[in-house]
C-alpha positions in Angstrom: 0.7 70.3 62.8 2.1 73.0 60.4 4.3 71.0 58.5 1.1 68.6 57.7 -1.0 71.4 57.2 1.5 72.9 54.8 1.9 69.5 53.1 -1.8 69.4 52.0 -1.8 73.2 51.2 0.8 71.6 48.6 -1.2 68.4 47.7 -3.9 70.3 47.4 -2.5 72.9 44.7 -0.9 69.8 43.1 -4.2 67.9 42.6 -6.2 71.6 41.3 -3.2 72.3 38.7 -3.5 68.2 37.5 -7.5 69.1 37.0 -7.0 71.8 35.3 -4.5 70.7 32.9 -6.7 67.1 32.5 -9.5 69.5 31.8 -7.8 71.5 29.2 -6.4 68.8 27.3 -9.9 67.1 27.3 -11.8 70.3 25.9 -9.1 71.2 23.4 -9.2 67.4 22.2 -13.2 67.6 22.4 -13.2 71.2 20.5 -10.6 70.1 18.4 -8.8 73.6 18.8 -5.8 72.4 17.2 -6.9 71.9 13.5 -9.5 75.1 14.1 -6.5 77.2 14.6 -4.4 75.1 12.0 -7.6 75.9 9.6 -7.7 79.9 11.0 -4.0 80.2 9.6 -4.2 78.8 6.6 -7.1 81.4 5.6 -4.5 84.1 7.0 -2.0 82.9 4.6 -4.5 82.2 1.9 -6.4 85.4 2.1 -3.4 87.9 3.2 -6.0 90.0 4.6 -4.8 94.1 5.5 -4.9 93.7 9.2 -5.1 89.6 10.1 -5.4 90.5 13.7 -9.2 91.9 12.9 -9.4 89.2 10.7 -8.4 86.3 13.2 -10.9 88.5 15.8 -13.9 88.4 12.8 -13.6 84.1 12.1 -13.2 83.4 16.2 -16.3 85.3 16.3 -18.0 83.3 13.6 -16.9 80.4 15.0 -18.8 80.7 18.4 -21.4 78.0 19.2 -24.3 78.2 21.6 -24.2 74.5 23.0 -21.4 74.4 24.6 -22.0 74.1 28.5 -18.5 74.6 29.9 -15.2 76.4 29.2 -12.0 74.9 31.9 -10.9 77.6 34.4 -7.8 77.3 33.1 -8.2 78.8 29.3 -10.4 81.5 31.2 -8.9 85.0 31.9 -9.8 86.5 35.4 -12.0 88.8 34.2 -13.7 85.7 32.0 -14.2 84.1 35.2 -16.2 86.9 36.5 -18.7 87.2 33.4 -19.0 83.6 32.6 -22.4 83.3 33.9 -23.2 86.4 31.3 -20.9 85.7 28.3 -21.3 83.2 24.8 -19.1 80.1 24.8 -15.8 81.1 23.8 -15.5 78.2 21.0 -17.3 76.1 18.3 -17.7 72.6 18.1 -15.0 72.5 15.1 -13.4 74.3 12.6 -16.3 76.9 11.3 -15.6 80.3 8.9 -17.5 82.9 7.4 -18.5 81.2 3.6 -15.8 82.5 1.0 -16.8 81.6 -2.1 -15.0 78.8 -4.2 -12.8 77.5 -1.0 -12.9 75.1 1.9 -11.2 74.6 5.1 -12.4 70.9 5.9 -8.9 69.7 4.5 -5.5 70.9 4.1 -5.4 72.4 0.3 -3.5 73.8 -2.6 -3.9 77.6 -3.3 -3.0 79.5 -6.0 -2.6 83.1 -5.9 -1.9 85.8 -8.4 -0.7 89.1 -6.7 -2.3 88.5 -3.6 -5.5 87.0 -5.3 -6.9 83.9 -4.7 -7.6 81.9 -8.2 -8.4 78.2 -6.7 -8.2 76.7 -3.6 -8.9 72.9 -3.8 -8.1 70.1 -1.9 -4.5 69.1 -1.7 -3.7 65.5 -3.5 -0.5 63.5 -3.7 0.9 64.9 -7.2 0.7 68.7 -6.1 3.6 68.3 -3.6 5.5 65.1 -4.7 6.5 62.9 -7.6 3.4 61.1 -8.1 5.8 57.7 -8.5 7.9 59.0 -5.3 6.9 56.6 -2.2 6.5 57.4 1.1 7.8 54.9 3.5 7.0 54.6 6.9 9.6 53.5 9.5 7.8 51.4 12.5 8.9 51.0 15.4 8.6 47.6 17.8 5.8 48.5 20.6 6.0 46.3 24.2 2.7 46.3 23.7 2.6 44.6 20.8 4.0 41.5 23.0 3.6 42.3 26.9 0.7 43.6 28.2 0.4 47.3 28.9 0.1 48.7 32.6 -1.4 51.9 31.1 0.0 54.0 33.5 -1.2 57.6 33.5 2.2 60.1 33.4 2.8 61.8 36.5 3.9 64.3 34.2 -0.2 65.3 33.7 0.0 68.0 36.2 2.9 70.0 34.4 2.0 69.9 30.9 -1.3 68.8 28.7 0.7 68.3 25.6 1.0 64.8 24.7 2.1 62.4 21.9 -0.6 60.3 20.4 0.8 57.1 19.3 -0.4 57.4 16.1 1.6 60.9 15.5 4.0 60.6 13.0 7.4 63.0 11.8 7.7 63.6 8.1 10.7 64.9 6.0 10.0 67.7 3.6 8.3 66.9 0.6 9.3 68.5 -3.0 7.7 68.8 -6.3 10.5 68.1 -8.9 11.2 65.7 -11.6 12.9 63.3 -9.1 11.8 60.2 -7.6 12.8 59.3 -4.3 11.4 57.6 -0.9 10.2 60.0 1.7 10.5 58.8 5.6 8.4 58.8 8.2 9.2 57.9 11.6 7.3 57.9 15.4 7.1 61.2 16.5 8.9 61.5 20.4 7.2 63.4 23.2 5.4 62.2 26.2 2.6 59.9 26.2 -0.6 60.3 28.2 0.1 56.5 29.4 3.2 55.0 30.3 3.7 50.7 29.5 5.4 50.6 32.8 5.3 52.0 35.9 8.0 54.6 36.7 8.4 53.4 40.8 9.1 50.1 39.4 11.3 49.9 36.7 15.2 50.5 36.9 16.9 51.9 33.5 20.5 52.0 32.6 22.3 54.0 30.0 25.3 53.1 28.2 27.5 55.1 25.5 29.1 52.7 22.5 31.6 53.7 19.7 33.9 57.1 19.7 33.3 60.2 21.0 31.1 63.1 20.4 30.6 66.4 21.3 27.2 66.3 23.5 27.6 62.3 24.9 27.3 64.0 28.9 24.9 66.4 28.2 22.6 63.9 26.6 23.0 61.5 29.9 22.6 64.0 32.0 19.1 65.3 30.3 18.1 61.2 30.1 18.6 60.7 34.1 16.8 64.4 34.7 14.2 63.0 32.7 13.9 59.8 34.5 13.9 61.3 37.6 11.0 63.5 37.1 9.0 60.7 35.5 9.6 59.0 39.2 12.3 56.6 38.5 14.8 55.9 41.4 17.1 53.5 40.2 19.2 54.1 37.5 22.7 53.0 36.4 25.6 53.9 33.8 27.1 51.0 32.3 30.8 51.9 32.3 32.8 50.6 29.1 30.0 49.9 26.5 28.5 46.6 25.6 31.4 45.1 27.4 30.6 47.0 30.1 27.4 45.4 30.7 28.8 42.3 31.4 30.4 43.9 34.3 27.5 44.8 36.6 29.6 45.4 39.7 31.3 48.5 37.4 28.0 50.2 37.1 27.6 53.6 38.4 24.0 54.9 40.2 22.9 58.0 38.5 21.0 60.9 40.1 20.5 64.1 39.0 22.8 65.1 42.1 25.4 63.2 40.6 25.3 63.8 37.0 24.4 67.9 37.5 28.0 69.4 35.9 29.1 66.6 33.5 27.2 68.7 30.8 30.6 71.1 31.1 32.8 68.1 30.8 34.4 66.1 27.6 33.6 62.8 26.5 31.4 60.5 28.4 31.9 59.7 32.3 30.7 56.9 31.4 33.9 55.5 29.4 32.8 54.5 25.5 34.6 51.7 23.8 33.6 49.0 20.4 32.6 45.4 20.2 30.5 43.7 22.5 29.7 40.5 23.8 27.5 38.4 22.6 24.1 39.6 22.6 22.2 36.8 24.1 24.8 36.7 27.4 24.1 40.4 27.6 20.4 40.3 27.3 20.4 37.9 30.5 22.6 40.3 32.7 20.0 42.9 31.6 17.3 40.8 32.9 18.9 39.4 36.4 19.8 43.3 37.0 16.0 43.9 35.9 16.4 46.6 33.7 12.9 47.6 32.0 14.5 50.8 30.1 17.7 50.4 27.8 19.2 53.6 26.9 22.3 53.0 24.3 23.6 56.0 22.8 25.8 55.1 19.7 26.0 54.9 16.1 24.9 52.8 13.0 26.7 49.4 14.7 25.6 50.5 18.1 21.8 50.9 17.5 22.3 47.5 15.1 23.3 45.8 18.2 20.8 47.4 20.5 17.9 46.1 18.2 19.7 42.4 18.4 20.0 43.2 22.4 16.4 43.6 22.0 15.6 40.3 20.2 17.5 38.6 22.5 15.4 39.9 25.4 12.5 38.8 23.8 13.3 35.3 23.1 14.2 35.3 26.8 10.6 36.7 27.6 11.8 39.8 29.6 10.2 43.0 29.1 12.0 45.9 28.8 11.6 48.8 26.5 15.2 49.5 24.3 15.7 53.2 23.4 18.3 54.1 20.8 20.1 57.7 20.9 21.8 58.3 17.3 25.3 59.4 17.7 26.8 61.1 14.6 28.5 64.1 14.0 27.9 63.8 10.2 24.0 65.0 10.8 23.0 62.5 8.3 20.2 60.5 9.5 16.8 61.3 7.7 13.9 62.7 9.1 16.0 64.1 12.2 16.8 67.8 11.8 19.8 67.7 14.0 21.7 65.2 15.9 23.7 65.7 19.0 27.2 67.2 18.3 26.5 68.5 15.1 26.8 71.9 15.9 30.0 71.7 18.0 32.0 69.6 15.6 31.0 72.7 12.9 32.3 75.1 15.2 35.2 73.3 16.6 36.0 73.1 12.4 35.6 76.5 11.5 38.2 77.3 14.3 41.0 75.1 12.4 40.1 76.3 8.7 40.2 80.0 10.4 44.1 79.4 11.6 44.7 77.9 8.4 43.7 80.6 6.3 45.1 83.4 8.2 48.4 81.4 8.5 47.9 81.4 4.7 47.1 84.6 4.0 49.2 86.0 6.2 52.6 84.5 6.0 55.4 85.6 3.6 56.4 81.8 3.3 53.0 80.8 1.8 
């Protein structure tokens, strides 16, 4: 009787937290918060007021509405809890300021100051940050969707976090304003979604590393099964030997985060890399007897090439399963990604041999 009792004590708490995040994502979206504080900061920086705390405190307080009915317990403070009957809503219904003369905060804009002065503030257009014969190029990326319908699966992940990816949200690299003209890349942004294609208790994924090694190949498995895990997926496997290692099914290992927990501190890749592959076509059907929905291949330029045929291949034979490609490079050289995996170690692991080598230079009578 205690155990069940205890059990919904936990359910319970579990189902209040999920609310109140559901909640607070809802009234933030409804609100929209984000682009009212987005807007607040851009007057900050615009206006470089004396003290921008009292600043921030005056524009909140401009900003407050009288029709809102509701605030979520979860953006409350105790005390706010207690006077809520008594107190104004807390936010607007959108981005509202005091009226400074000659500006606007209904878009993003260009300012220009002169020792701390505003002299204009008007809305921002193409030319003012790039080449005005510069393009900018979007990368898309193949949706499931687009071919299979959707289960629309809400996360399970709604009762630890209410910051999702919209589909629509996209990563940009940085602009300039010189005499050069160039392509600038967009490209998805990643995150978690508010609803998942499939649904996690019924899919099984499987990773595979392709190519040579790099710095970072266990840690990145190891974060993917995590990952999985949490999402609610229970069967997962590590193709051993790269694409020709899916062709061997009986050589795959079952991943769990008990048994991937301390590769992180290991070398290369417990899960043996090589190059080549088999057809993709004869791969795409082992994928599909196995019934792998999720596709994880870690890799390089020829890797991810082959994933996307993989891919194809899949679809031709009807099968749905969702391919995700992990870009393996030391080199850090792929646009619109800050950082890849290994970048920083192979930097390291290179300032340690041009150390020796200059003080064996420096230091040596022979030299």
């Amino acid at each position: 009787t205690n155990g069940a009792s205890s059990d919904g004590v936990v359910e319970s708490r579990q189902a209040r937290r999920q609310k109140a995040a559901v909640e607070t994502q809802d009234y933030i979206e409804q609100h929209k918060l984000v682009q009212f504080v987005q807007n607040l900061m851009q007057s900050v920086l615009a206006e470089k007021p004396a003290d921008p705390f009292a600043y921030i405190e005056q524009n909140m307080r401009a900003a407050r509405a009288t029709n809102i009915n509701s605030v979520p317990a979860a953006l409350l403070s105790p005390s706010a809890t207690t006077t809520r009957a008594k107190s104004k809503p807390l936010i607007a219904q959108g981005p509202v300021f005091q009226v400074t003369p000659g500006k606007t905060f209904k878009e993003p804009a260009y300012v220009v100051m002169d020792a701390g002065t505003v002299q204009s503030y008007t809305p921002l257009k193409q030319h003012d940050i790039m080449h005005p014969k510069s393009e900018l190029r979007r990368l898309r990326v193949p949706h499931l969707s687009d071919k299979f319908d959707s289960s629309s699966v809400p996360s399970p992940l709604s009762h630890m976090t209410a910051s999702f990816v919209d589909r629509g949200s996209w990563a940009l690299q940085a602009l300039h304003k010189n005499t050069e003209v160039r392509a600038y890349y967009q490209t998805l942004l990643a995150g978690p979604r508010k609803l998942l294609h499939f649904n996690p208790k019924e899919i099984t994924a499987a990773i595979v590393t392709c190519g040579g090694l790099c710095p970072g190949l266990n840690s990145v498995i190891r974060e993917i099964v995590m990952m999985l895990h949490l999402y609610g997926v229970d069967r997962i496997y590590g193709i051993v030997g790269g694409f020709k290692g899916v062709m061997t099914p009986e050589n795959w290992l079952e991943l769990s985060p008990d048994t991937v927990a301390d590769i992180h501190i290991r070398g290369g890749t417990v899960l043996v890399s090589d190059r080549g592959n088999p057809p993709h076509s004869e791969m795409a059907k082992v994928l599909k007897d196995h019934g792998v929905r999720q596709y994880f291949v870690i890799g390089g330029d020829g890797t991810l090439t082959g994933a996307m045929q993989t891919y194809d291949a899949m679809c031709e034979l009807n099968w749905e399963c969702a391919v995700v490609g992990v870009p393996k490079t030391i080199d850090n050289d792929i646009a619109v990604i800050d950082k890849t995996f290994g970048f920083d170690t192979a930097c390291t692991e290179a300032k340690k041999a041009i150390d020796s080598a200059y003080v064996e230079a420096t230091c040596n009578a022979n030299c």
